[in-house]
C-alpha positions in Angstrom: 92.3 273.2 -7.6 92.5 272.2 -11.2 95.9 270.5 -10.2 94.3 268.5 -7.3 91.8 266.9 -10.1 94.2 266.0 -12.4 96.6 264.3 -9.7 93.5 262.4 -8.7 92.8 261.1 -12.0 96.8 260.0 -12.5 96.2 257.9 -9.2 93.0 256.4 -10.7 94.9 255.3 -13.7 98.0 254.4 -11.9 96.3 252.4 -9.7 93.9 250.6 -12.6 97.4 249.7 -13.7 98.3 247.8 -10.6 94.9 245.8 -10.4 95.5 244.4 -13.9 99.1 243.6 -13.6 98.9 242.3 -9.9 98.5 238.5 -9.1 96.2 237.7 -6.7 93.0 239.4 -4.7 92.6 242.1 -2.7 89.4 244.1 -0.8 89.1 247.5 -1.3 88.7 248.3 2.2 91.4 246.2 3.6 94.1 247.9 1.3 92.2 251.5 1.7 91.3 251.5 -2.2 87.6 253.0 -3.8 85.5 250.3 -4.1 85.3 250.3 -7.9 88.7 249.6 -7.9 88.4 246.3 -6.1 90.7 243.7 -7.2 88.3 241.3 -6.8 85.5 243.4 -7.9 87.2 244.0 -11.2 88.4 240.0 -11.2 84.8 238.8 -10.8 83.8 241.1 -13.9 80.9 242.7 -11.8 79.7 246.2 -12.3 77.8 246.9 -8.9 79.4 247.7 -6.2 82.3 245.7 -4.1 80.6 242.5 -2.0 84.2 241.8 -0.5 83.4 239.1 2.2 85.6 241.1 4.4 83.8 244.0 4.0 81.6 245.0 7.4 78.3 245.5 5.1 76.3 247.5 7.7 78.7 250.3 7.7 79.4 250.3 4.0 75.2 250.6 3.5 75.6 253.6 5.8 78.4 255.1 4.0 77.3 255.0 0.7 73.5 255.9 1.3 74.1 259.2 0.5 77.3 258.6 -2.2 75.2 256.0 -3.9 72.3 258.5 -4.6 74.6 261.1 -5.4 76.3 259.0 -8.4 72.8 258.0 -9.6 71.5 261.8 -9.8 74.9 262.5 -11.3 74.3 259.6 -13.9 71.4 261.1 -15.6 72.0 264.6 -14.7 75.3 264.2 -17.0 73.3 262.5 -19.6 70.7 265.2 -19.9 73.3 267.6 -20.0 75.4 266.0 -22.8 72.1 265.8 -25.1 72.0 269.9 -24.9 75.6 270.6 -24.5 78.2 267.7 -25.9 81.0 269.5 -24.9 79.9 270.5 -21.5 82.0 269.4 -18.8 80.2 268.2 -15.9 81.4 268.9 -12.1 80.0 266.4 -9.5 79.3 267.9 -6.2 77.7 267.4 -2.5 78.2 266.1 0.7 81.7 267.1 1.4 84.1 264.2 2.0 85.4 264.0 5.7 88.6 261.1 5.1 91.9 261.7 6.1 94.0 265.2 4.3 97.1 263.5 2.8 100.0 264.8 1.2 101.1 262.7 -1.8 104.4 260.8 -1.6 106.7 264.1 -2.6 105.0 266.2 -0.4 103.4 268.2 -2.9 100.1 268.4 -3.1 97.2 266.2 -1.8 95.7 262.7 -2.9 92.4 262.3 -3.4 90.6 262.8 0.1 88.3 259.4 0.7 84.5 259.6 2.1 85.5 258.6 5.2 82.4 259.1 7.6 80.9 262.1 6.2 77.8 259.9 6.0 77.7 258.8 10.2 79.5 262.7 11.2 75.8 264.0 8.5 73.6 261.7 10.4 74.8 262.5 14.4 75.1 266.3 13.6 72.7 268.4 15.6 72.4 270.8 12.7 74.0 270.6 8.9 74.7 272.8 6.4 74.2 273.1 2.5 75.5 275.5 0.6 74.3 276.6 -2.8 76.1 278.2 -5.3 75.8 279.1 -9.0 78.6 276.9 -11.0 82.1 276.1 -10.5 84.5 278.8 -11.9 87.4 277.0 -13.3 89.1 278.0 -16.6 91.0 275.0 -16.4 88.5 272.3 -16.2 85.5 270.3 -13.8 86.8 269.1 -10.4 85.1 267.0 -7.8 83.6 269.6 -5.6 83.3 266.4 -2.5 87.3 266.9 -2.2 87.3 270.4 -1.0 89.0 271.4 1.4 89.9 275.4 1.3 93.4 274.8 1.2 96.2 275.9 -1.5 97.5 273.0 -3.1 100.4 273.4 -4.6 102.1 276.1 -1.3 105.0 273.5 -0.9 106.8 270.3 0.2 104.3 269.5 2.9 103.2 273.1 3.7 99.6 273.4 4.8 98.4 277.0 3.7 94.5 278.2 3.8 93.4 280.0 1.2 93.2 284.0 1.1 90.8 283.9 -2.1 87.5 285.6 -0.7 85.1 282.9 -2.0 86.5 281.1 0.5 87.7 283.6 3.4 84.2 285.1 3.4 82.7 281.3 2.9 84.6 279.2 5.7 83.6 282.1 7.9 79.7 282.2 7.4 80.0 278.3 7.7 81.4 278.3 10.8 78.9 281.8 11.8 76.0 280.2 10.8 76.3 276.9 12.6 77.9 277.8 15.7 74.9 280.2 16.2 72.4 277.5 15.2 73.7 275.3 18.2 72.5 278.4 20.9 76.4 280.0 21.1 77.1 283.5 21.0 77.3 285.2 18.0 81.4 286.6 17.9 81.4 290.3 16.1 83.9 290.4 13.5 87.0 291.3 14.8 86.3 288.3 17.5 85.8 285.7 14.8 88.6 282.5 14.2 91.3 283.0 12.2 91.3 281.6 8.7 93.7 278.9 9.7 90.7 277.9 12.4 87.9 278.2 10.1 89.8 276.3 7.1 90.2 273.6 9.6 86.1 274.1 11.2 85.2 273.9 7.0 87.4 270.9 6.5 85.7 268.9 9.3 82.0 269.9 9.7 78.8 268.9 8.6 78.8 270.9 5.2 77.6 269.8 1.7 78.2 272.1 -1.7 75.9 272.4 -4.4 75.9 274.0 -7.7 72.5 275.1 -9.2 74.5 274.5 -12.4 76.9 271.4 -12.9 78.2 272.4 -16.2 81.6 274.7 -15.5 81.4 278.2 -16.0 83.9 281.2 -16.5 84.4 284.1 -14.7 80.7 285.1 -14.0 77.1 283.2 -14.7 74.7 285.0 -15.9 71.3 285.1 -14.1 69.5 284.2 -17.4 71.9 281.2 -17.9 71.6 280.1 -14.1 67.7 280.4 -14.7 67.9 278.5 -17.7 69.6 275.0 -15.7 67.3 275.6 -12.7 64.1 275.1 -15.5 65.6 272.5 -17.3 67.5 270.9 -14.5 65.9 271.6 -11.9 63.8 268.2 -11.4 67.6 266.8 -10.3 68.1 269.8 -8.2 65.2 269.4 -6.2 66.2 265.2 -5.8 69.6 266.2 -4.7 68.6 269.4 -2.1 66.2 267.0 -0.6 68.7 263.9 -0.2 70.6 265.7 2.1 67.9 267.1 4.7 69.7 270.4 6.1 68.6 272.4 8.4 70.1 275.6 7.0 70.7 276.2 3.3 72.8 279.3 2.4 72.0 280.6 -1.2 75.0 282.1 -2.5 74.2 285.1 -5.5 72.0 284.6 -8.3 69.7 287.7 -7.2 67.2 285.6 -5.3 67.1 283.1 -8.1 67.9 280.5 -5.8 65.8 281.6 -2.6 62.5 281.5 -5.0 63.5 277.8 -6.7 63.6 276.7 -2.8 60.4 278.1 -2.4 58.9 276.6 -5.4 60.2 273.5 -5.6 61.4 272.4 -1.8 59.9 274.6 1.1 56.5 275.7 -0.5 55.8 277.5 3.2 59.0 279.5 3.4 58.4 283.2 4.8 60.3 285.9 5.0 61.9 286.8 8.7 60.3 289.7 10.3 63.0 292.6 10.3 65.7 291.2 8.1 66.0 290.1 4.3 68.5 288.0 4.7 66.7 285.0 6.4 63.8 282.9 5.5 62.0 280.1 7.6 59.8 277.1 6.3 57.8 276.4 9.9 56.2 272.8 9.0 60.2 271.6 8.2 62.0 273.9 10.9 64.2 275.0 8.0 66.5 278.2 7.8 67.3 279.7 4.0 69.8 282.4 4.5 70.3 284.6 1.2 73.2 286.1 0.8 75.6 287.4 -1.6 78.2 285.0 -4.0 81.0 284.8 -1.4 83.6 286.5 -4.0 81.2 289.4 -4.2 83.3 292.8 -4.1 80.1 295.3 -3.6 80.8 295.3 0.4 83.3 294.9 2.7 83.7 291.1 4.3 83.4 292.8 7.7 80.1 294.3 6.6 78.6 291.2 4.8 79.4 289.1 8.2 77.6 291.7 10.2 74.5 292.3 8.3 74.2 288.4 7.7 74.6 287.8 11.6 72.3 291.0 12.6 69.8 288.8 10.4 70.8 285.0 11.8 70.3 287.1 15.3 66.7 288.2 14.1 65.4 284.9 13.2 66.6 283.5 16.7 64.4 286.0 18.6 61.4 285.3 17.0 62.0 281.2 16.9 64.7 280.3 20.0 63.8 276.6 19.4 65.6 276.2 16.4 68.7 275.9 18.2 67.0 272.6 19.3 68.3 269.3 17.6 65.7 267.4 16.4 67.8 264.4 15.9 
């Protein structure tokens, strides 16, 4: 994934090249560019935002309301985190990006997926989903967590493989699990599930935002004492962020109930336990499900038996409150 990050920075520059050298104007959204590489952005000497006359303003408000906020929280969260740790290196994260999968020009590899209409797909979903997890893993360096996709990236000249890993075997699938039930279907038993080629593409496509508790890149395993540490020195930013995005379930992945209790504290001060299972929680005054569950690479238990003890509980909680399944949209 490391890979994916630094081909999207080599298009960045490449293409900062081009606006410099190029004669003439351009809008970012008629030639499919990020806005803050606008030709006539970047000509007029501005720093906010592109105000291309071509641009369809409506839709680009409703686009970036949740972007924009992101990139503010991300501003000062990064300038906190540089004041305690100048050589930290700070992973951006959130509502998953929903533009077009493209393969760059050899065939190998992907560019840099766009926003496309995550915000309008967020907004019109009858339920949404936010995942929390402790930090990104990455020996090699940050990475935009918005351009995931569960893919492999470098499996060939314009092969499209899903990743076996478990994170995100065991992840795509409680995705998928936890939103199909949450929309009144069936709950499948295991063996009855999609394949990982169908819940790659569910993962890639569905209402789904990432979060890490702790933006700072980790190693092979975070500690709970360092995870507690950013949630009580960070966790003013957390809070923002969980909040901007309004889900309706939130899936706390590890951290020995570290991050169940912060919700409780800091977001969904009402949140009780489910009668009969410890895997699910319920805030009545929001309508809000926290599921807590393992770290999706965790090796303690079998996928199958992780799926069906999350489920039994998912089944539990819809017993005891059927109108959840409800939109309230």
């Amino acid at each position: 994934m490391m890979m994916y990050l630094k081909n999207c920075l080599n298009v960045f520059l490449h293409t900062n090249v081009l606006i410099f050298t190029t004669v003439g104007g351009g809008c970012c959204r008629k030639y499919d560019r990020p806005e803050y590489l606008c030709r006539n952005l970047i000509k007029s000497g501005q720093s906010n935002r592109c105000t291309c006359e071509t641009a369809d303003t409506k839709k680009s408000e409703e686009m970036n309301k949740y972007f924009d906020k992101e990139q503010a929280l991300f501003e000062e969260w990064k300038r906190r985190v540089l004041e305690n740790q100048p050589e930290a290196d700070f992973a951006p994260d959130g509502m998953l990006y929903r533009g077009s999968i493209e393969f760059n020009e050899d065939g190998v590899g992907y560019k840099p997926r766009p926003l496309g209409k995550a915000a309008e797909q967020w907004d019109a979903a009858p339920k949404r989903l936010l995942i929390l997890t402790k930090d990104l893993n990455d020996n090699e360096g940050g990475w935009d967590i918005r351009y995931d996709t569960g893919r492999v990236y470098d499996a060939g000249k314009f092969v499209v493989r899903t990743s076996h890993l478990r994170f995100y075997s065991n992840l795509t699938l409680w995705a998928y699990a936890l939103l199909d039930a949450s929309e009144g279907n069936p709950i499948d038993v295991f063996d009855m599930t999609p394949s990982w080629d169908e819940l790659r593409e569910y993962y890639e496509t569905a209402p789904i935002a990432r979060v890490n508790c702790k933006k700072t890149v980790g190693s092979e395993k975070c500690l709970n004492a360092v995870l507690r540490k950013h949630l009580e020195t960070y966790g003013d930013l957390l809070q923002e962020q969980i909040a901007l995005y309004d889900a309706d379930i939130i899936l706390c992945c590890g951290g020995s109930d570290l991050i169940k209790d912060f919700i409780k504290e800091k977001y969904l001060p009402d949140l009780e336990a489910v009668e009969g299972t410890d895997w699910m929680y319920f805030s009545r005054s929001t309508n809000k499900l926290v599921v807590n569950s393992y770290h999706p690479s965790y090796m303690g238990c079998s996928p199958e038996k992780i799926y069906e003890s999350m489920m039994w509980g998912m089944k539990k909680f819809l017993e005891q409150f059927p109108t959840f399944t409800k939109s309230d949209r």
